[in-house]
N, C-alpha and C positions, 0 to 999 in steps of 0.2 A: 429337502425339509418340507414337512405339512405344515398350514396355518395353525392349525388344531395344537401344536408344540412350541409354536412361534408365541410371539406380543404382538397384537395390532391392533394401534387406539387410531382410530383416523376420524378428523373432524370437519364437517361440512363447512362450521364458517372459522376465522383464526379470531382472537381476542383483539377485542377495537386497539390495542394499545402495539401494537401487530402492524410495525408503519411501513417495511419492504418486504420484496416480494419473496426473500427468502427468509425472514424470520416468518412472515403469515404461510409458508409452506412448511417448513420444517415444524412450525407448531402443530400444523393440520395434519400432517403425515406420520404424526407421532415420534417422531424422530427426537425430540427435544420437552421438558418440561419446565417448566419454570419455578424454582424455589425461590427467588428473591432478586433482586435488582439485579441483574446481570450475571447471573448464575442460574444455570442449568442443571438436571439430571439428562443425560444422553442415555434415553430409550436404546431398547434392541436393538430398531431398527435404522435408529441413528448409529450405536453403536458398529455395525457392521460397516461404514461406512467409511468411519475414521477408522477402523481396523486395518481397512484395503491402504486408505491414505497412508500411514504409518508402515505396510508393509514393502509398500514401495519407496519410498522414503529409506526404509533399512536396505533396502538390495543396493540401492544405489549408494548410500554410505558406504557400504562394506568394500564394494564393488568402484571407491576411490579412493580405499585404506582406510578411511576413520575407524575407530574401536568405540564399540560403545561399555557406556557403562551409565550409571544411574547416580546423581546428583540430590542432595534432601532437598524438600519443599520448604522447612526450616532452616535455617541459617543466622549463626550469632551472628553480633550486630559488629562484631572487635574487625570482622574482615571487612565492611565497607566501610566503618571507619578509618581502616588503612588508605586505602582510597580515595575518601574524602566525600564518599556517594550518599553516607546515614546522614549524613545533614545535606549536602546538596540537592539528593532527588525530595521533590515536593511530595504533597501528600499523597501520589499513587503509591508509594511506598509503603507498604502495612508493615508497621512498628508494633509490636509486641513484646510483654515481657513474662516470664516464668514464675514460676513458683516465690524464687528465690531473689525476682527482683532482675533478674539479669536480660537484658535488652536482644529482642531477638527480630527479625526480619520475617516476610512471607514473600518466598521468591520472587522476582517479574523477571529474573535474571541471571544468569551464575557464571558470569565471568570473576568474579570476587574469590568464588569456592574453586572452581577449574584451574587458575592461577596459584592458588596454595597447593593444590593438588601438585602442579607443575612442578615447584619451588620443592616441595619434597622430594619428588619422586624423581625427576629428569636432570642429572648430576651433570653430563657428557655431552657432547656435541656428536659420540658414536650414539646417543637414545634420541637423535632429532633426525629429520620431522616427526613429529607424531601430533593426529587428531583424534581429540576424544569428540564424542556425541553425545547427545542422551535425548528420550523424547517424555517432558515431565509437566507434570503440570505448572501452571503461572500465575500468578495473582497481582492485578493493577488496579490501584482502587480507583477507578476511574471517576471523576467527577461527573457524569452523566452516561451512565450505559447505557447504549441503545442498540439499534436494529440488530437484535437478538444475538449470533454469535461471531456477529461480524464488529461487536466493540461492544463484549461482554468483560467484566472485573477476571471473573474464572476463567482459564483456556489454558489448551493443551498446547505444546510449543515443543521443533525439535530445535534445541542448539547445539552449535559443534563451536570447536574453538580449536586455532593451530597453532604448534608451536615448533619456532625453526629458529637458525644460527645468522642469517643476516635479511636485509631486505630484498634480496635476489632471490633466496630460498622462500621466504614469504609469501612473494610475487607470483612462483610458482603452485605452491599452495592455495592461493588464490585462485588462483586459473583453475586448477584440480577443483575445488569446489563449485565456480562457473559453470562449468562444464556437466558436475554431476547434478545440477540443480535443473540447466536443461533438459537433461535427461529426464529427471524426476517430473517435468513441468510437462514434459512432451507424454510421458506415458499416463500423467495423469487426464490429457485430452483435452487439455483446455486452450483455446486461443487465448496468450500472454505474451507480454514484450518483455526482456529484458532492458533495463532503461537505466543510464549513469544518475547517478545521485549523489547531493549535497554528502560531503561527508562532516560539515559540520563543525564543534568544537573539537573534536581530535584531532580533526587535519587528514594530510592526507592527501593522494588523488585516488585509490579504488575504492569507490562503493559502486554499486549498482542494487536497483529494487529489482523485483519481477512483482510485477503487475498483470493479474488477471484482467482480462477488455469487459468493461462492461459498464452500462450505458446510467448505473447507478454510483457507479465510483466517486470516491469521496478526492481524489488524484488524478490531477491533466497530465496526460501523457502526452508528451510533444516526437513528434517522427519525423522524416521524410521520408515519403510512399517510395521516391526511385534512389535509395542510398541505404546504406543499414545507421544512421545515425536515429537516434533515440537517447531521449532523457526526461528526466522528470523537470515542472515549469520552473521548479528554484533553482536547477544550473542549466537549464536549454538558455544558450548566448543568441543576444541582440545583436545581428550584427550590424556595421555600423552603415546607413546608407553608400553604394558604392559613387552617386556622383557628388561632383564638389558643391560646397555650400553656392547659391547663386547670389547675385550681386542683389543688393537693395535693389527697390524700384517701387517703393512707395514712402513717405514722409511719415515720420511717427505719431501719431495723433491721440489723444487723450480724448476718449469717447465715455458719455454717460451710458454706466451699465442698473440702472437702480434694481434693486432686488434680486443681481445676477448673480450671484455667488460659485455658481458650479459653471467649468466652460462647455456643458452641454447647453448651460440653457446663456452662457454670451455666445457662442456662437449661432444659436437660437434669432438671438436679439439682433444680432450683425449678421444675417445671412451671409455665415462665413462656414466653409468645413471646419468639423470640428478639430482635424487634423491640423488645423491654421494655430490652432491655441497652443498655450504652454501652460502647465499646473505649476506651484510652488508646494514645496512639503517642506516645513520647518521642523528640523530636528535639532537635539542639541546632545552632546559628549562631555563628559564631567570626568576629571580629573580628580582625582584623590592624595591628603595627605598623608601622611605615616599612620595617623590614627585611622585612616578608611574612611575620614568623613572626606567630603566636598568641598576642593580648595577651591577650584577657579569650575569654568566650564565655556563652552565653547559653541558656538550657532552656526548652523549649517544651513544652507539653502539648496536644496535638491531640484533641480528643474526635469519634468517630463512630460512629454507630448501629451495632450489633452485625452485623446481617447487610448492611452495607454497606463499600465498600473504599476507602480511602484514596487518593484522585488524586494521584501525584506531581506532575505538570506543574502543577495547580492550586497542589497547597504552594508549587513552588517561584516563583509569581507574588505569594506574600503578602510585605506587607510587613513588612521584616528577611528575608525570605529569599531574594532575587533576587540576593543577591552570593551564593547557597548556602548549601546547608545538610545536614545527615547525621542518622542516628541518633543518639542518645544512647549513648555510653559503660556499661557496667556501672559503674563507677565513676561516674559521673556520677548514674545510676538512685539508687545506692545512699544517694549525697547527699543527693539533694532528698527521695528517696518513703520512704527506710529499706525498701524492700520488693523482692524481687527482681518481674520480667517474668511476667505474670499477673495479678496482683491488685493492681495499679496502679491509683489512680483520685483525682482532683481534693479528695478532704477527708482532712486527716489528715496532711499534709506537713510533711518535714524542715524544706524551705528553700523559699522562694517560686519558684513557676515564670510564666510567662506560660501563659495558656489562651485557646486560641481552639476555639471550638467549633461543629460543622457548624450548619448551619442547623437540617438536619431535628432533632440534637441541643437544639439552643435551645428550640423548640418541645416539647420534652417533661416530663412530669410523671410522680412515680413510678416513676422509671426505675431500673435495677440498675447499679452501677458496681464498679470493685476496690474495698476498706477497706486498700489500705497497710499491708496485714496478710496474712501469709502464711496459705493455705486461707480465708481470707476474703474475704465483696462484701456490700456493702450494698444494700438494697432498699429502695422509697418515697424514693426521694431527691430532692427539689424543687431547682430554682434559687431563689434569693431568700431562703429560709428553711434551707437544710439549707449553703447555699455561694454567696459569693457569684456575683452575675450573670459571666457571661465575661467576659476582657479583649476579645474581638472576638468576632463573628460571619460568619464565612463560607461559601464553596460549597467543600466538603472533597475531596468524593467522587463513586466513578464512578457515573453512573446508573444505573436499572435498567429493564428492558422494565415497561411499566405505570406511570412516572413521569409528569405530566402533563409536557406539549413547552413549551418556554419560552416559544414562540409565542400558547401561550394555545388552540390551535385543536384538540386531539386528545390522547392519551396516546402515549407514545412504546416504540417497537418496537428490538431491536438485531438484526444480521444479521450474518454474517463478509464480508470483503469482502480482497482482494488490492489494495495499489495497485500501481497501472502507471504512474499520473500525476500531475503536481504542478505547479501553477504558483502563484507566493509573488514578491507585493513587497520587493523589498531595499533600495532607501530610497536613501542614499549608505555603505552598508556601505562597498562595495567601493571607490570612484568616490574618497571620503575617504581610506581607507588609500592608493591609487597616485596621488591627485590627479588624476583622470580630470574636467577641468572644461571647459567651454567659454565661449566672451561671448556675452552674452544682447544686448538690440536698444540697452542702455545701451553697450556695451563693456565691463562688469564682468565678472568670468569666475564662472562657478557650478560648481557641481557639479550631475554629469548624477542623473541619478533614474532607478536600477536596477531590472527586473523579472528574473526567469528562471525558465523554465519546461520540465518534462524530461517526455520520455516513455520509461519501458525499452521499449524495442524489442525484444529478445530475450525478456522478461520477458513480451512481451502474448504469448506461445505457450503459455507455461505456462498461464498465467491463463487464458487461452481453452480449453485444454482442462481444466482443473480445474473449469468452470463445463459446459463440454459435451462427457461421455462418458458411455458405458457400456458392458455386460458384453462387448461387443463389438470396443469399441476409440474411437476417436475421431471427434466427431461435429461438424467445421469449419460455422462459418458460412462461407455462401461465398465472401464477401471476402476470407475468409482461407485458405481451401482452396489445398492444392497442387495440384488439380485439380479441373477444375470437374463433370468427366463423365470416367465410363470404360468402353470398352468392350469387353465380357469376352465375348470369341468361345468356345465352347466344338469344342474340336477344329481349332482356327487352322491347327496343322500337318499337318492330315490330311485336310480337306476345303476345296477350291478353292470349292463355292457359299458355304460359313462363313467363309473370307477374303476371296474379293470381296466379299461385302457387309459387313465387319467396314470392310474398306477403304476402302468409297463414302463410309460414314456416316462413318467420323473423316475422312475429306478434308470433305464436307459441313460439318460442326461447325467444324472449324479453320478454311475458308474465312467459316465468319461471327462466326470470335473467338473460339469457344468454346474455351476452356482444357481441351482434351480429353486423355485419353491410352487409347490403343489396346492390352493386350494380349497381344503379342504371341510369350510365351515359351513357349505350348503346356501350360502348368499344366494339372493336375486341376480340376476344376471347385469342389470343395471349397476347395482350399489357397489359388486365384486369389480366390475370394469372400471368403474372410477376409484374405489382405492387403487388399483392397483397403477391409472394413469397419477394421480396425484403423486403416488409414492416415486413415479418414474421410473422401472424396471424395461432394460431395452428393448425384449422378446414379448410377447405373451400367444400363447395355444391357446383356444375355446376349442371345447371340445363337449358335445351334446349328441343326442338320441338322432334327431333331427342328418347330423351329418355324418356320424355312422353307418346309419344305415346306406351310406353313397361313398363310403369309405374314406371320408373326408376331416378335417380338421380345418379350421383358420389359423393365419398367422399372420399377427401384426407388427411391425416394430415399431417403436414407444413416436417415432419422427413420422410416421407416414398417416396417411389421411385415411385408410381404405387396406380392411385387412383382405388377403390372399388365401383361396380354397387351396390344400392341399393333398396331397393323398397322406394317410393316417400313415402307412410304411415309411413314406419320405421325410414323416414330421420330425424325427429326431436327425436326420443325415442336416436337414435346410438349418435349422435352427444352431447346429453347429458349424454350419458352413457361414450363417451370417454372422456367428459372436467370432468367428475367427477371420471374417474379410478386413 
């Protein structure tokens, strides 16, 4: 392809409102424009990008049985009210209504539609497994879109959804898509983990993210470098100190902490590690009558190590708190501890509360807590003797790089990571609410056994260039390259030997597949080398009067510092020997 038939807006600086390095690149490189709060028009030269994404995407669907088919972007509202999702999901939701008044949806999802589809159409247990796919567009009305198409309202999305005869079958289907997502993740080029993940209010134990590495991720990825264990911070496990609690060995003492409120700054004040303190998190659980209002409710005291944070996802799996749970009230504070927020701590209580305390907390002796006493915390505080033992012991909190791996085989490392991917068993969530059943080899009718699994498609643009650029612009794996090679004639319009041979070599290239583009708009030699690094194209040729006449060509790839003289014969043999190493 020539420039001159191409689109190419490329811009020196990106719009101040342009806050990562991949929305300020993809605006700059034309690739993307912006109509409205989180919504795009995807230029050409973006266009070509998620073309590639999407086509390997489909090899590898096909290529682990799924069928595709296409899904509307509209959808009534009667199917998630089946569900229970038109009133449960919040405002990202875009509610719309017709002509006629009748309540419609604007997709972020179509497990609702793919489920009716099912319930029609898959009678037998001779029609299972079967996965549909589709790659469609999505709409989430996000309360703050930002960093351009990495948490835009608009985006392209593929989902698949599976459906099978038990949870064995399921299981396997699972694995089937695992497996083809690797695949997809590995050709696309990118360094990513697969990582177990929260599976949430469905339940469950398969989910897993994939997460692209990169060092602006909105997601801790937790590892161990010498194990394959991986997960993301809301289920990577605390595990619990391996040696025993040690004995007291110092007297409990009630120390003036005035104005110390947080235990960075009492351990501060008590030249003590901050590791010595205990935090108090007052939450509380409310009980419901038949009407839904609030009969009774119920105070908890959560204790955990000072320098470590509180997992929600984890609270909310303890028991008594999986119907939910919130903060505690100031009113409620005031009840139980008499003390305001700060100098809260487990001895000294108004009224009785439940206490569940972290593991690593269990495990400690002499530790610093609040005294239920304004400017005051107590020091040497034993379990057993100073209070009694917890009402539970649990895994409270987030990990930390240098914790041992649950696995038992290494200490565990944390990374940022972007996901782009997700595949999660759903059980009969859906199957149960629409009735989505079939007859098994009895003639009893069952319910099907739901997987789904999404990849952002738009989203892998971002994430690929937030993992690979620099000062210079953007730096494509080549799978994902809008172009594979480019060749940058210098003087195109002014010299017939520097167009014929610009010309031989892109006919050459393109006759053997190569994803080339040629050129052709007569640029300054400076202004043409930096579109073209900005854009990040792997290969690039210069080709001038100057090197002709010595039979020569340069060739640079988009990673290296210092382009290579060539011989003009050898320029097409190399340039296909390097997009195919």
């Amino acid at each position: 392809m020539k420039a001159s038939q191409f689109f190419i807006s490329t811009l020196k600086e990106a719009p101040a409102d342009a806050e990562v390095a991949s929305h300020q690149l993809m605006l700059r490189a034309g690739m993307i424009k912006r109509l409205g709060a989180g919504i795009y028009s995807y230029m050409p030269m973006g266009l070509r990008v998620i073309r590639k994404v999407e086509a390997i995407i489909r090899d590898e669907m096909n290529r682990a049985g799924a069928v595709e088919l296409l899904m509307p972007l509209v959808q009534p509202a009667e199917l998630w009210q089946e569900t229970g999702r038109f009133d449960k999901m919040g405002p990202e939701l875009l509610r719309v209504k017709d002509r006629h008044d009748r309540d419609f949806i604007i997709q972020p999802t179509s497990e609702e539609v793919v489920t009716d589809i099912a319930r029609q159409e898959l009678r037998s247990y001779r029609q299972l497994p079967k996965n549909f796919y589709h790659i469609q567009t999505k709409f989430r009305d996000e309360r703050r879109p930002r960093f351009g198409v990495m948490r835009g309202r608009e985006f392209t999305m593929k989902d698949a959804y599976s459906f099978d005869r038990d949870p064995v079958a399921a299981a396997k289907s699972y694995q089937g898509m695992f497996d083809a997502y690797k695949r997809i993740f590995d050709r696309f080029g990118l360094q990513y983990r697969a990582v177990a993940a929260d599976t949430g209010a469905i339940g469950g134990d398969l989910s897993h993210e994939f997460q692209v590495i990169a060092d602006t991720g909105e997601d801790a990825i937790v590892y161990c470098p010498t194990s394959d264990y991986a997960a993301n911070v809301e289920l990577a496990e605390g595990v619990a100190p391996a040696a025993p609690r040690a004995a007291p060995g110092q007297a409990m003492v009630s120390m003036p902490t005035p104005g110390k409120s947080t235990c960075a700054a009492v351990a501060a004040l008590l030249d003590l590690p901050l590791q010595q303190t205990v935090k108090s998190l007052v939450l509380a659980t409310d009980q419901l009558n038949e009407s839904g209002d609030i009969a009774s409710s119920t105070v908890w005291l959560l204790l955990v190590r000072g320098d470590h944070e509180l997992n929600e996802v984890k609270t909310g799996k303890l028991p008594g708190f999986q119907a939910g749970w919130r903060f505690a009230t100031g009113a409620e504070i005031d009840a139980h501890f008499g003390c305001k927020p700060g100098y809260l701590g487990p001895i000294g209580l108004q009224k009785p509360v439940k206490v569940i305390a972290d593991r690593t907390v269990a495990a400690m002796s002499d530790f610093v807590c609040g005294a239920n006493v304004e400017d005051a915390h107590l020091t040497g505080v034993n379990w057993g003797r100073d209070l009694p033992e917890p009402d539970a012991v649990a895994d409270l909190r987030n990990v930390q790089a240098g914790d041992p791996s649950p696995d038992g085989l290494g200490v565990l490392a944390i990374q940022r990571g972007i996901e782009v991917g997700h595949v999660f068993y759903l059980g009969t969530k859906y199957s149960q609410a629409m009735n989505a059943s079939f007859l098994d080899e009895t003639g009893k009718p069952r319910l099907m056994e739901m997987g789904c699994y999404g990849i952002g498609v738009t989203r892998i643009l971002g994430a690929a260039i937030e993992q690979n650029h620099d000062e210079r612009g953007i730096v494509w794996p080549l799978a994902l390259a809008p172009f594979a090679a480019v060749i940058c004639p210098i003087g195109y319009d002014r010299s017939a030997e520097v167009r014929a041979a610009a010309d031989a070599l892109h006919d050459e290239l393109a006759a053997a597949g190569i994803d080339v583009m040629l050129d052709d708009r007569g640029e300054r030699p400076g202004a043409m080398f930096a579109d073209w690094e900005l854009v990040g194209v792997p290969q690039r040729v210069v080709i001038s009067d100057r090197g002709l006449k010595a039979g020569t060509v340069e060739l640079q790839g988009r990673r290296e510092a210092a382009a290579s003289v060539v011989a003009l014969t050898e320029a097409a043999a190399l340039v296909k020997g390097r997009l195919s190493a």
